[in-house]
PyMOL commands that place a pseudoatom at each C-alpha (Angstrom):
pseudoatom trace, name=CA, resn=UNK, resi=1, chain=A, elem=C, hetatm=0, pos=[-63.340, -66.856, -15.813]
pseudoatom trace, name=CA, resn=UNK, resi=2, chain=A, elem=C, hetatm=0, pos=[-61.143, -69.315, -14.339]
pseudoatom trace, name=CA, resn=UNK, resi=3, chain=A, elem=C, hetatm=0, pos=[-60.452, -71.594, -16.929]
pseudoatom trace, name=CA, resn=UNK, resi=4, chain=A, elem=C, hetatm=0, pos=[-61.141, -75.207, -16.242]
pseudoatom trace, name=CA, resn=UNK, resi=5, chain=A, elem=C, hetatm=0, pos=[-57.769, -77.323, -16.023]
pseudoatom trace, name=CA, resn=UNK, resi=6, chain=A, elem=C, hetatm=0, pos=[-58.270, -80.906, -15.799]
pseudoatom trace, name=CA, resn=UNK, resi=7, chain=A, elem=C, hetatm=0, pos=[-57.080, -82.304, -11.971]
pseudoatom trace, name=CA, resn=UNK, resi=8, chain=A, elem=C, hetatm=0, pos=[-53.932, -83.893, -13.622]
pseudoatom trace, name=CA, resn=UNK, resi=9, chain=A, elem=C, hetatm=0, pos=[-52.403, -80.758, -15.090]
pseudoatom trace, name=CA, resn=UNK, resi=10, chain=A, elem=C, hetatm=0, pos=[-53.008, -78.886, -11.986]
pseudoatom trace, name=CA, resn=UNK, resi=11, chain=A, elem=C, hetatm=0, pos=[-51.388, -81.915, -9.584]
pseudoatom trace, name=CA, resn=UNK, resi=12, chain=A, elem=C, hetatm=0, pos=[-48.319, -81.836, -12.059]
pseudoatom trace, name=CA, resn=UNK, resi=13, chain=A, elem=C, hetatm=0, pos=[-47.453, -78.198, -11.992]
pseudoatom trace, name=CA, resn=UNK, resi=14, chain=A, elem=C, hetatm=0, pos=[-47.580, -77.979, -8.067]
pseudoatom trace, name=CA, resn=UNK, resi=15, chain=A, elem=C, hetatm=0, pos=[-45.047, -80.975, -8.339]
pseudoatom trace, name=CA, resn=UNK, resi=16, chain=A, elem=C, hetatm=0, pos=[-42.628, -79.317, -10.383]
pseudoatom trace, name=CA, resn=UNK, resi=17, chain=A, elem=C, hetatm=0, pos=[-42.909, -76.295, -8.333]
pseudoatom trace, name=CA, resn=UNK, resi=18, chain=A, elem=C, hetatm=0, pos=[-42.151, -78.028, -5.323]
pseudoatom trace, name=CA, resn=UNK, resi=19, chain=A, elem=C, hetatm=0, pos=[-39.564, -80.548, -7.462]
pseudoatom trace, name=CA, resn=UNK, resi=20, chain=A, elem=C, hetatm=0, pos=[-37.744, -77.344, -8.645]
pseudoatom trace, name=CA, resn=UNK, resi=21, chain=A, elem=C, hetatm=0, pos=[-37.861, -75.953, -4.678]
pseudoatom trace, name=CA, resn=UNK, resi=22, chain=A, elem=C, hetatm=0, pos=[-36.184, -79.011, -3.265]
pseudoatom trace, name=CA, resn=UNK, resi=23, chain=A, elem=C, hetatm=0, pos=[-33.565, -79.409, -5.745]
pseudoatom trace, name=CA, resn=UNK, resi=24, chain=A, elem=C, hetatm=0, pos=[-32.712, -75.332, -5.065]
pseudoatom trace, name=CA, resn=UNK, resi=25, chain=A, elem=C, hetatm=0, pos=[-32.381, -76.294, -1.476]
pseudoatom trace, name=CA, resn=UNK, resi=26, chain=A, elem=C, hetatm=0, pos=[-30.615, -79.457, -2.426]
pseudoatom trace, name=CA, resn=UNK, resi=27, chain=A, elem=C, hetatm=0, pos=[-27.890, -77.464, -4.610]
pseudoatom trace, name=CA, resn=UNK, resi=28, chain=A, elem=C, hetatm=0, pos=[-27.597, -74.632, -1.897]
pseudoatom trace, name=CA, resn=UNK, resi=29, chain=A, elem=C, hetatm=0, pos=[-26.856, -76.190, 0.953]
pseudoatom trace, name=CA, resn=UNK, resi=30, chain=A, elem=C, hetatm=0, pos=[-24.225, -78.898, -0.913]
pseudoatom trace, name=CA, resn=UNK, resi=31, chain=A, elem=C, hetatm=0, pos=[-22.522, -76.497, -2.453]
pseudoatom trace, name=CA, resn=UNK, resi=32, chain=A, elem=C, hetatm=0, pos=[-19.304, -74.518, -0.936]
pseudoatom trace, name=CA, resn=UNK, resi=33, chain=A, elem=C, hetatm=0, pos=[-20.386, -72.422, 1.550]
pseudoatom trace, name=CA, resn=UNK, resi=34, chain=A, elem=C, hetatm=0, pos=[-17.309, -69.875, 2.004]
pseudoatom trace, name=CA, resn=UNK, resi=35, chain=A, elem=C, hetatm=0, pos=[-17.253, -69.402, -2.057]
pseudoatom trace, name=CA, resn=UNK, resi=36, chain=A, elem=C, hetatm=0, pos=[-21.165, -67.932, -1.261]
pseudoatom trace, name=CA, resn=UNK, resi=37, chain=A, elem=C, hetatm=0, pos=[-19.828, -65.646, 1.640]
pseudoatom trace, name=CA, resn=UNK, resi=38, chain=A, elem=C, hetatm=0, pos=[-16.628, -64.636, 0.936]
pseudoatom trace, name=CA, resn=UNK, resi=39, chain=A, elem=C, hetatm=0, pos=[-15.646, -61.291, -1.015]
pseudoatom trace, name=CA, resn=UNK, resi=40, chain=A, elem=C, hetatm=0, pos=[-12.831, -60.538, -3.354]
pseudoatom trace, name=CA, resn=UNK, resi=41, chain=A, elem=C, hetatm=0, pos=[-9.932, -58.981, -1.607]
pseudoatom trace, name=CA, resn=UNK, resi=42, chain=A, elem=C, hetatm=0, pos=[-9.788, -56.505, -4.224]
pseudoatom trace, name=CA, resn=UNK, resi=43, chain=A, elem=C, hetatm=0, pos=[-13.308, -55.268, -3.168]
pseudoatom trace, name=CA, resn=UNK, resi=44, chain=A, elem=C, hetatm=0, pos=[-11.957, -53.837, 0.223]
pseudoatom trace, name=CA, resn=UNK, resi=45, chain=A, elem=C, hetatm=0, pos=[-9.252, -52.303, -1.879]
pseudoatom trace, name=CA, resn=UNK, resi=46, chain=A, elem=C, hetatm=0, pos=[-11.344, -50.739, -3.995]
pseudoatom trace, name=CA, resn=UNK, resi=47, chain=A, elem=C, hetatm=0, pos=[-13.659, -49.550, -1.560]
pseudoatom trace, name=CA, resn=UNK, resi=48, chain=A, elem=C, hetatm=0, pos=[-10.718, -47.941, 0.613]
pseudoatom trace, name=CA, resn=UNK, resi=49, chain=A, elem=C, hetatm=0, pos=[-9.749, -46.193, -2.402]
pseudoatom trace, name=CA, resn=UNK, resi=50, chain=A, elem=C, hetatm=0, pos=[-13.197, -44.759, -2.967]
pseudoatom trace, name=CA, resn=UNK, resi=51, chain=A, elem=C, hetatm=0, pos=[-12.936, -43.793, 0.478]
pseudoatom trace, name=CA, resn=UNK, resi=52, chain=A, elem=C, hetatm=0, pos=[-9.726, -41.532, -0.087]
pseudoatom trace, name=CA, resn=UNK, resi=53, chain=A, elem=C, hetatm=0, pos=[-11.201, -39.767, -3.171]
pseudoatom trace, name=CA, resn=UNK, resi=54, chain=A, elem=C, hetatm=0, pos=[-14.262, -38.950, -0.891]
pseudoatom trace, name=CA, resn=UNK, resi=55, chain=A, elem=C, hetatm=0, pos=[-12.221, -37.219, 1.461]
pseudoatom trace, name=CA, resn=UNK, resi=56, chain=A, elem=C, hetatm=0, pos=[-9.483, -35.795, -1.470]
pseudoatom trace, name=CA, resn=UNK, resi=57, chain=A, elem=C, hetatm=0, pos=[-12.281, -34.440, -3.282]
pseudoatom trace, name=CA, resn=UNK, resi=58, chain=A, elem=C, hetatm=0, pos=[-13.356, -32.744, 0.207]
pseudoatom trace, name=CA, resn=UNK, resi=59, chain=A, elem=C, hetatm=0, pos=[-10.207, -31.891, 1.479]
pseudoatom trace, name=CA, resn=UNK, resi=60, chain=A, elem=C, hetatm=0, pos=[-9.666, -30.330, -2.468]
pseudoatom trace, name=CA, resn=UNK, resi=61, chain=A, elem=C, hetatm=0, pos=[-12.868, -28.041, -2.223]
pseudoatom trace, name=CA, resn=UNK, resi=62, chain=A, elem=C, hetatm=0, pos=[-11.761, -26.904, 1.145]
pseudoatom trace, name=CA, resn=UNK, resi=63, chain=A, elem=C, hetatm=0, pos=[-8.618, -25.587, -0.588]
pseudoatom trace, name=CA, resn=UNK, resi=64, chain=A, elem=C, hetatm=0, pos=[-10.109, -24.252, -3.067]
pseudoatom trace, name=CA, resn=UNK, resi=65, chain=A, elem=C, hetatm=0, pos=[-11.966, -22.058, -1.381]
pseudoatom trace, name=CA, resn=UNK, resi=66, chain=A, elem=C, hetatm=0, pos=[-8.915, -21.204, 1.171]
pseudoatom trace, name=CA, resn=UNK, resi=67, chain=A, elem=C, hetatm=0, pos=[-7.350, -20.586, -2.100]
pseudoatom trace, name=CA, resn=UNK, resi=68, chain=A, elem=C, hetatm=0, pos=[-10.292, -18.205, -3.202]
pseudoatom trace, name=CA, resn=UNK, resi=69, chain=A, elem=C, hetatm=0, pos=[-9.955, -16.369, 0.260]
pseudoatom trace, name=CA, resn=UNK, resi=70, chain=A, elem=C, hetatm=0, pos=[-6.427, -16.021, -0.013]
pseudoatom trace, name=CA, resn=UNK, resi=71, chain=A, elem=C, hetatm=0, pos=[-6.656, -15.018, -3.310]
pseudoatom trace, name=CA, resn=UNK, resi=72, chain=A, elem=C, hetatm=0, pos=[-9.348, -11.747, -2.446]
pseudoatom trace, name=CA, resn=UNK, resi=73, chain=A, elem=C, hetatm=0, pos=[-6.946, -11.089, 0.795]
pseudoatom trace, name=CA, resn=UNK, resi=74, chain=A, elem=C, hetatm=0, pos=[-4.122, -10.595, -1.890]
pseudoatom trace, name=CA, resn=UNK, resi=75, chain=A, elem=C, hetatm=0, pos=[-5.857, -8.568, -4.087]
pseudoatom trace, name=CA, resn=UNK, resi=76, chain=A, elem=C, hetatm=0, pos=[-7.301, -6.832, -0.897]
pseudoatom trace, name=CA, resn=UNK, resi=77, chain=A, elem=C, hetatm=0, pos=[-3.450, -6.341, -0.006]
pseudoatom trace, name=CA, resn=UNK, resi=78, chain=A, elem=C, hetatm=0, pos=[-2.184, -5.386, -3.133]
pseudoatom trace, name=CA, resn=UNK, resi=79, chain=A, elem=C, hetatm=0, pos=[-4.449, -2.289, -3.534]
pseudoatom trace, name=CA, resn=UNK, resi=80, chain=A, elem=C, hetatm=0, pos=[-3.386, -1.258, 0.740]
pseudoatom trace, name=CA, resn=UNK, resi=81, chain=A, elem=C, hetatm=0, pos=[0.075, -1.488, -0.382]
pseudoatom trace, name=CA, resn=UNK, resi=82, chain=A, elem=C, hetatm=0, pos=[-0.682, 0.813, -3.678]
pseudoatom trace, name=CA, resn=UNK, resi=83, chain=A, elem=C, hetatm=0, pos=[-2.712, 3.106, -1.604]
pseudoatom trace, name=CA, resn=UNK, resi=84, chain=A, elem=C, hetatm=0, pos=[0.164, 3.087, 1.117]
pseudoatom trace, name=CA, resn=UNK, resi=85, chain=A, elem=C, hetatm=0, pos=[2.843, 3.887, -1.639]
pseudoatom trace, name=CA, resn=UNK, resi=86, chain=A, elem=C, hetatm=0, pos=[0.973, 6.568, -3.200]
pseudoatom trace, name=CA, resn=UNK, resi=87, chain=A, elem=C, hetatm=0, pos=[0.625, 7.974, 0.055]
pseudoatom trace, name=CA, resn=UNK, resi=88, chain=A, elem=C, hetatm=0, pos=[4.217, 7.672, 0.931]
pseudoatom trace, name=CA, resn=UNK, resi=89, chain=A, elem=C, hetatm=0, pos=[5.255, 8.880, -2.437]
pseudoatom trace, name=CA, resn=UNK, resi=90, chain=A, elem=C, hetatm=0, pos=[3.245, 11.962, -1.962]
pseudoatom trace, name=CA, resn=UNK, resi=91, chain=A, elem=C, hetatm=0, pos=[4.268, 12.687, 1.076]
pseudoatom trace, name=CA, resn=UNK, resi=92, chain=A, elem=C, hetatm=0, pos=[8.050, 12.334, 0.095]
pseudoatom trace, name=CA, resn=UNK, resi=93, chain=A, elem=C, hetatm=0, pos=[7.295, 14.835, -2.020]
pseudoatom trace, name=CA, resn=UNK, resi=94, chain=A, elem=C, hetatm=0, pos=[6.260, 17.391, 0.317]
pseudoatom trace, name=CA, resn=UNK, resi=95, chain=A, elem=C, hetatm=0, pos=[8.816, 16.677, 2.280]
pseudoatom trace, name=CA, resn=UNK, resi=96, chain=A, elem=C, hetatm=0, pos=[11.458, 17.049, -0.282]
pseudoatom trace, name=CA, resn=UNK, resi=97, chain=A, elem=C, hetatm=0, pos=[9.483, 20.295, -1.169]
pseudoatom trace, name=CA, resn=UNK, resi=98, chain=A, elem=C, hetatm=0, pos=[9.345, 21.445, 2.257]
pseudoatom trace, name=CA, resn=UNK, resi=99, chain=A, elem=C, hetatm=0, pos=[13.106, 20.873, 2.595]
pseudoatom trace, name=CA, resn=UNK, resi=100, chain=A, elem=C, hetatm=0, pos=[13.923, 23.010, -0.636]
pseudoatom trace, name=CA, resn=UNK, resi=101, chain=A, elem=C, hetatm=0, pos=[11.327, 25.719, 1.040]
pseudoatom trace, name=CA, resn=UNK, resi=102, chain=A, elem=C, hetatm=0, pos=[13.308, 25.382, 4.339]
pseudoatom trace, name=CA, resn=UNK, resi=103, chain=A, elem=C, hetatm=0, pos=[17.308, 25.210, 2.774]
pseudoatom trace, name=CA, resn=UNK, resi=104, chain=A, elem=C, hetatm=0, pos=[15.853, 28.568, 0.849]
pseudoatom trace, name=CA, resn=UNK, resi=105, chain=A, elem=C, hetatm=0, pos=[14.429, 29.904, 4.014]
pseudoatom trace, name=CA, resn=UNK, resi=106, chain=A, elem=C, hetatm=0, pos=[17.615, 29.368, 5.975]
pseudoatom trace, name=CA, resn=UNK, resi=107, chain=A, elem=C, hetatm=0, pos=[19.703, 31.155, 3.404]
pseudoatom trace, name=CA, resn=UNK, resi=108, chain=A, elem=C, hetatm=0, pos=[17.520, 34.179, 3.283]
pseudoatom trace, name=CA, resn=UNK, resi=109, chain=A, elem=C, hetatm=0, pos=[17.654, 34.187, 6.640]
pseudoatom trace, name=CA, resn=UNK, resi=110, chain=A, elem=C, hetatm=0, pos=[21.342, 33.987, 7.283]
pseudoatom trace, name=CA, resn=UNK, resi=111, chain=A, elem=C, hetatm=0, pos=[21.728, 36.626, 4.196]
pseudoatom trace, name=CA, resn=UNK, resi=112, chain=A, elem=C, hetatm=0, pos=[19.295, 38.915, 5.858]
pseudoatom trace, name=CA, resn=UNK, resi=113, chain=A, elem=C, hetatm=0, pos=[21.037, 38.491, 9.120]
pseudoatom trace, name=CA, resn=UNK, resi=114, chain=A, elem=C, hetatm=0, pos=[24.023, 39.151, 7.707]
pseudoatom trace, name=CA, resn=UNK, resi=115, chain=A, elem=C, hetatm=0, pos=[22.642, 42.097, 5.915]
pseudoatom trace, name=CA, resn=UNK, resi=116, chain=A, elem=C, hetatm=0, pos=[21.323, 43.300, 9.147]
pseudoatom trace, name=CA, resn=UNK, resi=117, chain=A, elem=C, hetatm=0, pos=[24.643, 43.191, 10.939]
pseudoatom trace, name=CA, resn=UNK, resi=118, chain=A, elem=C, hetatm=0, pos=[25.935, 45.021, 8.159]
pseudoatom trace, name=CA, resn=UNK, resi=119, chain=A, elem=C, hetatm=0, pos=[23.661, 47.635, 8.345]
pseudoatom trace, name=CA, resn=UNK, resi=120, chain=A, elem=C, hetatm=0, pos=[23.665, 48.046, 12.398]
pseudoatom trace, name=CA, resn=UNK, resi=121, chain=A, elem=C, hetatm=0, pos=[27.653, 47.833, 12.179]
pseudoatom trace, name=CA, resn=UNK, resi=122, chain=A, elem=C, hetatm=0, pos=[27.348, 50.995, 9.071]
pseudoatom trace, name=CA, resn=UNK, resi=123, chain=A, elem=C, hetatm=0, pos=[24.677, 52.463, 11.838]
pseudoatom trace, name=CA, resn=UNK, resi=124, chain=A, elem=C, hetatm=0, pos=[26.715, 52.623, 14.866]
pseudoatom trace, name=CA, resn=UNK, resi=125, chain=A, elem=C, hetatm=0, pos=[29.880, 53.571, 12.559]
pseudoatom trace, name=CA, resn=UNK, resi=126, chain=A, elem=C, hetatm=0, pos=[27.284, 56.443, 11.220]
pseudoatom trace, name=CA, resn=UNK, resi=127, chain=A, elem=C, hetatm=0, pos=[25.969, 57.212, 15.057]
pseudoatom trace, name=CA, resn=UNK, resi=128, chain=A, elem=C, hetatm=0, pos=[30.079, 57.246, 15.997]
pseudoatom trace, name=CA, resn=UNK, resi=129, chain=A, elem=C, hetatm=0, pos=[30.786, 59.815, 12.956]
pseudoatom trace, name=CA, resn=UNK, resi=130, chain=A, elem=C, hetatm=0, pos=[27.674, 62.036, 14.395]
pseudoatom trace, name=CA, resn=UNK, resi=131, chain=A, elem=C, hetatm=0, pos=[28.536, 62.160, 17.957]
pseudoatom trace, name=CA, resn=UNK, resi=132, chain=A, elem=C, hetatm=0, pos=[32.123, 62.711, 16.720]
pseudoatom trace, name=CA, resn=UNK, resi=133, chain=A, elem=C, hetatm=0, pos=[30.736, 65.560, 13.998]
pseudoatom trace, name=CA, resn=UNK, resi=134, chain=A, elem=C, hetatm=0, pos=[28.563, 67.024, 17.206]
pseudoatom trace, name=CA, resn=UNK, resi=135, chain=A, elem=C, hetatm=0, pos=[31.323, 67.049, 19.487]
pseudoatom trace, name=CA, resn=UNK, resi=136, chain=A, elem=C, hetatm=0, pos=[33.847, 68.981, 17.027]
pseudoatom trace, name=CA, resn=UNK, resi=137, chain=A, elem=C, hetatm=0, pos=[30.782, 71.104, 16.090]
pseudoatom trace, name=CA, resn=UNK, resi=138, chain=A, elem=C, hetatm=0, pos=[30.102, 71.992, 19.946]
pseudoatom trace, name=CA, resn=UNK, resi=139, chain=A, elem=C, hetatm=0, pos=[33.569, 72.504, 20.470]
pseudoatom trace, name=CA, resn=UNK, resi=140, chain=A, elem=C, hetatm=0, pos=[33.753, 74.738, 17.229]
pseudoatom trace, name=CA, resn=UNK, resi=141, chain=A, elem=C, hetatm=0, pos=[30.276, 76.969, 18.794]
pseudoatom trace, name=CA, resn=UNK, resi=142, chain=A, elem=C, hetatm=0, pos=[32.135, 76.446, 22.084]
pseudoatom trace, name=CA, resn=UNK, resi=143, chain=A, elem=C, hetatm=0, pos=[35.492, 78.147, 20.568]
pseudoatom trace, name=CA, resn=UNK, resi=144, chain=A, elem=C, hetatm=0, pos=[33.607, 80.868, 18.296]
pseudoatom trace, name=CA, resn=UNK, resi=145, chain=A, elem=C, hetatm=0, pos=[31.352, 81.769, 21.379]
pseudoatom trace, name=CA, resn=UNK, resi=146, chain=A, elem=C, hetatm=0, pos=[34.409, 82.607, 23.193]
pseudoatom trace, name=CA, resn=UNK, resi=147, chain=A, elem=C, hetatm=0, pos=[36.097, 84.086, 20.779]
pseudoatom trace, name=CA, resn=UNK, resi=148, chain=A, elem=C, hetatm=0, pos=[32.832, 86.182, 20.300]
pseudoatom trace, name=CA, resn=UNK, resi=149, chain=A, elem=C, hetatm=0, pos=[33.021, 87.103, 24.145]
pseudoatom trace, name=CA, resn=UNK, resi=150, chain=A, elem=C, hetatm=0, pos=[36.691, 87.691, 24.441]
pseudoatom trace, name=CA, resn=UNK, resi=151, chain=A, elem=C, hetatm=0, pos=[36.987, 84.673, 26.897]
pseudoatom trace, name=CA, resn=UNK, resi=152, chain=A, elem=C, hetatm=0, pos=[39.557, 82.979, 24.703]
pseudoatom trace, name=CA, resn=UNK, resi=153, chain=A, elem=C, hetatm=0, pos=[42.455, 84.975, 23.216]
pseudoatom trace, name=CA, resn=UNK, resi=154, chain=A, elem=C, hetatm=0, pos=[42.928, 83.800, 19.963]
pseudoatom trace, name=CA, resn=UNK, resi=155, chain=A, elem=C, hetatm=0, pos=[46.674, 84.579, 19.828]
pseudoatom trace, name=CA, resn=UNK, resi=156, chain=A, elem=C, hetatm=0, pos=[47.404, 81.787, 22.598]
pseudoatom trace, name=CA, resn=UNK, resi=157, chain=A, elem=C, hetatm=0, pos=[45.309, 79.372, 20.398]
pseudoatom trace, name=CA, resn=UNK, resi=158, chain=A, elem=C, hetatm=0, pos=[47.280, 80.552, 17.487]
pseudoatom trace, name=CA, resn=UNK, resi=159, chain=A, elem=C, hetatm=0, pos=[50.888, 79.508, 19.629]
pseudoatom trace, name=CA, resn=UNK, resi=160, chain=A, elem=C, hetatm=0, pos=[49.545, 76.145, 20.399]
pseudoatom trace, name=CA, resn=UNK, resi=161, chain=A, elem=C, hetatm=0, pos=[48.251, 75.084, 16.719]
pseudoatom trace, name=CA, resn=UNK, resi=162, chain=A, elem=C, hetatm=0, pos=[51.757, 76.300, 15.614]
pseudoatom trace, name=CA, resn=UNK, resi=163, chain=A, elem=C, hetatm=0, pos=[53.286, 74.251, 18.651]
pseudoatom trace, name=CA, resn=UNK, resi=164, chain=A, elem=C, hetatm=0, pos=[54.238, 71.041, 17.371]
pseudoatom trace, name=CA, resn=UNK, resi=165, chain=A, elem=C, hetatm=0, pos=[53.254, 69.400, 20.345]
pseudoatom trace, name=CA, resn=UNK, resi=166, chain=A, elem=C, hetatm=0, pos=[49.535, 68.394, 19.030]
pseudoatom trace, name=CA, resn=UNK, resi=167, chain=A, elem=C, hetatm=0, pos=[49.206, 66.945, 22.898]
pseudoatom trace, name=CA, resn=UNK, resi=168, chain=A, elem=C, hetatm=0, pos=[49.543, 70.640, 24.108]
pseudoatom trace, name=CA, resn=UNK, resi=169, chain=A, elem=C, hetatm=0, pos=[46.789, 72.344, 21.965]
pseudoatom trace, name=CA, resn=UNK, resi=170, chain=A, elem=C, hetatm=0, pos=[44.119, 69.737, 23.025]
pseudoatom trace, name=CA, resn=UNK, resi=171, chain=A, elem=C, hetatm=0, pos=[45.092, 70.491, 26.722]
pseudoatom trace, name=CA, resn=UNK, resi=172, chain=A, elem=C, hetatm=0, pos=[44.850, 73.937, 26.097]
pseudoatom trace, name=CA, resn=UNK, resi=173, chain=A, elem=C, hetatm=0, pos=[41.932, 73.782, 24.385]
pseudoatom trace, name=CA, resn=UNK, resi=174, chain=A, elem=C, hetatm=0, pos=[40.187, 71.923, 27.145]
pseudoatom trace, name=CA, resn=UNK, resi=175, chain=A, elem=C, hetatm=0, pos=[41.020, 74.000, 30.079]
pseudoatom trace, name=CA, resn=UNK, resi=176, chain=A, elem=C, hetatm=0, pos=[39.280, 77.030, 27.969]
pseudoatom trace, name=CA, resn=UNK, resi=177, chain=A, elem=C, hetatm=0, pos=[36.235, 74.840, 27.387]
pseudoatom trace, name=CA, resn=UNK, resi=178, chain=A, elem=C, hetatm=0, pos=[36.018, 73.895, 30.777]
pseudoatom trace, name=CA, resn=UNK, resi=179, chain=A, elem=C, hetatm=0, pos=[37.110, 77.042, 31.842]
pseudoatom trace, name=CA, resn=UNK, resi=180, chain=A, elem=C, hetatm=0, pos=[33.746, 78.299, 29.337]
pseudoatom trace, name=CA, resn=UNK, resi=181, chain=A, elem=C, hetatm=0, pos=[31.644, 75.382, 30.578]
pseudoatom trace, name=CA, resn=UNK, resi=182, chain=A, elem=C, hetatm=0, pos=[32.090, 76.737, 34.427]
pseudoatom trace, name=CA, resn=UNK, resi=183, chain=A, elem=C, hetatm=0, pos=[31.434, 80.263, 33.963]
pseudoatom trace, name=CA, resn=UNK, resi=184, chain=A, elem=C, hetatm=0, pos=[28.006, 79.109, 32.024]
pseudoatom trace, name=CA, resn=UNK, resi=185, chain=A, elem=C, hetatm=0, pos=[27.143, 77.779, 35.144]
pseudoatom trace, name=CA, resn=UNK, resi=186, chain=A, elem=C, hetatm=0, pos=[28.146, 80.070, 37.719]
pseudoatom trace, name=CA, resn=UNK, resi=187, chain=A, elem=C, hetatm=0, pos=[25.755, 82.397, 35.564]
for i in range(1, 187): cmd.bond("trace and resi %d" % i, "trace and resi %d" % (i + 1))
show_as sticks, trace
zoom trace
C-alpha cells in the first residue's frame, strides 16, 4: 500500500524539511526579540477598561435589584399610609360625631338642670304657699273652734281688726291661740 518512492525523492523531501527547520530557527532567533515579547500599551488599556464594565455591569444589577426592593417597600408603604389615613379619617369622624353627640348632651343637660331648678324653686315656693295656706287654715279651725266654745269673744277680735294697729290684732290673736293650745293640753 505504501507506494514505492525512488531513494532520491525520499532523501530530498527530508532535506527540505530539515532546510525549512533551520532557516525557521535561523529567522527566529536573528530577529528582534522585544518586538516578539512586547504588547501594545493600548492592550492593558483596553483590558482595564473591560475590567470596569465587569464590575459596572455588577455593581448595575446590584442596583437594580436594590432598586426593585425599594421599589415593593414603596408600594408596601404607600398602601400602610392609605390604610393609616383611612383609619385616621374614620376615626376623625367619630370623633367629630361624638363631639356633636357630647355639645348636644351638655346642652340638654344644662337645660334640664336648669329646668329642674326651676321646678324645685316653683316646688318649695308651692310647699311655702301650703304650709302658709295650713297655718292660716289651722288658725282659722283654731279661731272658729273657739268661737264655737265661747273661749274667744268675738267682740274683742272685732276691736282689734278695727284697731289700726295690724301689730296688735296678731298679738291678740296669739295669746288666744296659745291661750286655746294650753287648755287642749291641760285636758
Amino acid at each position: 500500500m505504501f507506494v514505492e518512492l525512488p531513494q532520491n525523492m525520499i532523501l530530498m523531501i527530508a532535506g527540505a524539511f530539515l532546510l525549512g527547520w533551520i532557516l525557521s530557527r535561523v529567522f527566529s532567533k536573528s530577529g528582534p526579540k522585544k518586538g516578539g515579547l512586547e504588547r501594545d500599551p493600548r492592550d492593558f488599556r483596553i483590558q482595564e477598561l473591560e475590567a470596569k464594565l465587569r464590575i459596572a455591569e455588577g455593581d448595575s444589577k446590584k442596583s437594580l435589584t436594590d432598586v426593585e426592593k425599594l421599589e415593593e417597600e414603596l408600594k408596601e408603604t404607600t398602601v400602610g399610609l392609605e390604610r393609616r389615613d383611612n383609619v385616621i379619617s374614620e376615626q376623625q369622624t367619630k370623633i367629630e360625631s361624638v363631639t356633636k353627640d357630647l355639645k348636644g348632651s351638655v346642652l340638654k343637660t344644662r337645660e334640664l338642670r336648669s329646668e329642674l331648678s326651676d321646678r324645685a324653686t316653683a316646688g318649695l315656693h308651692a310647699e311655702a304657699k301650703i304650709r302658709q295656706v295650713e297655718t292660716e287654715l289651722s288658725v282659722a279651725q283654731a279661731s272658729t273652734d273657739m268661737i264655737a266654745t265661747g273661749v274667744l269673744d268675738y267682740d274683742q277680735v272685732a276691736d282689734a281688726i278695727d284697731d289700726p294697729d295690724k301689730d296688735a290684732m296678731a298679738d291678740a290673736l296669739e295669746l288666744e291661740l296659745e291661750n286655746t293650745q294650753n287648755e287642749k293640753l291641760r285636758s
